[in-house]
C-alpha positions in Angstrom: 95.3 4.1 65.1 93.9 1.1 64.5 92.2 -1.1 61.5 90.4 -4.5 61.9 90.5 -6.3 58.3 88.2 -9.5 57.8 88.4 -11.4 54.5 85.3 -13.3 53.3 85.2 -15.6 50.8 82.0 -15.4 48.3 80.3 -18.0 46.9 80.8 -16.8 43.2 84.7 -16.5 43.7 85.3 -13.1 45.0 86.9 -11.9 48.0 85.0 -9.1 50.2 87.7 -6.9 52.7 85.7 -5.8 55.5 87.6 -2.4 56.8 87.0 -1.2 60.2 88.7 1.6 61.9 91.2 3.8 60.7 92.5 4.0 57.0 95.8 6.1 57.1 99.7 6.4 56.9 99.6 3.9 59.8 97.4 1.2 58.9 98.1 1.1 55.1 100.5 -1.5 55.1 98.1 -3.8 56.6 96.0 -2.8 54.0 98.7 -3.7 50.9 99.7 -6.7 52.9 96.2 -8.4 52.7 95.2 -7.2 49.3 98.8 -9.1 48.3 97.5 -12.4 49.7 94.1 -11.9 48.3 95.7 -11.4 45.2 97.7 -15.0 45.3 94.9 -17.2 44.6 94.2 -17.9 41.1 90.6 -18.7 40.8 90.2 -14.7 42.7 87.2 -13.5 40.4 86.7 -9.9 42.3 87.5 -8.0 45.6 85.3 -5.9 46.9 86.7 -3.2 49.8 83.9 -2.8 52.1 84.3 0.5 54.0 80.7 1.0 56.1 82.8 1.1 59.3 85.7 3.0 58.3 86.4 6.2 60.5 89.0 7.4 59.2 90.3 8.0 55.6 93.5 10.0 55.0 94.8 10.5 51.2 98.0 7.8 52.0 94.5 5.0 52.9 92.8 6.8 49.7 96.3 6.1 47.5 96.7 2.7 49.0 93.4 1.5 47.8 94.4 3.1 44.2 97.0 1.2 43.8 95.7 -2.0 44.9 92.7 -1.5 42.7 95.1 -0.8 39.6 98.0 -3.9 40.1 94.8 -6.0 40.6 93.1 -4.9 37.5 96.5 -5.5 35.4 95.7 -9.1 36.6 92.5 -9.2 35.4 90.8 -8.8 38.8 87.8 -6.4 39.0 87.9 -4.2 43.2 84.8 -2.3 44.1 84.3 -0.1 47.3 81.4 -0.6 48.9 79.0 0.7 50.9 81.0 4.4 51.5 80.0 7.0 53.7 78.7 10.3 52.3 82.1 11.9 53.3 84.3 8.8 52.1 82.0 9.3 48.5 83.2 12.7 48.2 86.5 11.9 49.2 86.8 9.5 46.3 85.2 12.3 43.8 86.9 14.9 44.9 90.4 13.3 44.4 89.1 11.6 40.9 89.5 8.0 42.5 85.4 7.4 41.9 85.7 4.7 39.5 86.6 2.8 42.4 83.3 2.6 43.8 80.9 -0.1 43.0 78.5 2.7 42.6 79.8 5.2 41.4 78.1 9.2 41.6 77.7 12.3 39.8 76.0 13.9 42.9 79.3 15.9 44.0 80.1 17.0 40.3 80.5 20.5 39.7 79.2 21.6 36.1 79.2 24.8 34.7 76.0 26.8 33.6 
């Protein structure tokens, strides 16, 4: 099990979290670790969680990344996941975590008729 994070600086003052590999019981520490650090710097205008190459998403990587995005929004800093899979979309609709992504989707709403 294993998850490569890079952290890139934007020029507007956000922070993107480039996730590859596997986002699970196992690599979510690594996960709250970095957000943590991200979250020290003062002038931090926004984080965005890039998950393109994620293979793996379990509901312990789904909670981590809830969590980060709320104690980061009681600081007053905006996270966005972007660019999610089909799968990893549904995930985050299905478990009513879609606000998290930067864009977010009605397309796996059921309504009733």
């Amino acid at each position: 099990m294993t998850l490569s994070i890079e952290i890139r600086t934007t020029a507007d003052g956000g922070t993107v979290l480039d996730l590859n590999g596997e986002v699970d019981y196992a690599t979510a520490p690594k996960i709250r670790e970095t957000v943590s650090q991200v979250l020290r710097d003062a002038d931090l205008k926004y984080i965005k969680v890039d998950v393109a190459k994620v293979t793996v998403l379990d509901s312990t990587g789904i909670g981590t990344l809830v969590v980060a995005y709320r104690i980061a929004r009681e600081m007053g800093v905006p996270v966005a996941v972007t660019n999610p899979t089909k799968f990893i979309t549904r995930l985050f609709t299905v478990v009513g975590a879609q606000e998290l992504l930067e864009e977010q989707t009605n397309a796996f709403v059921v309504t009733g008729n």
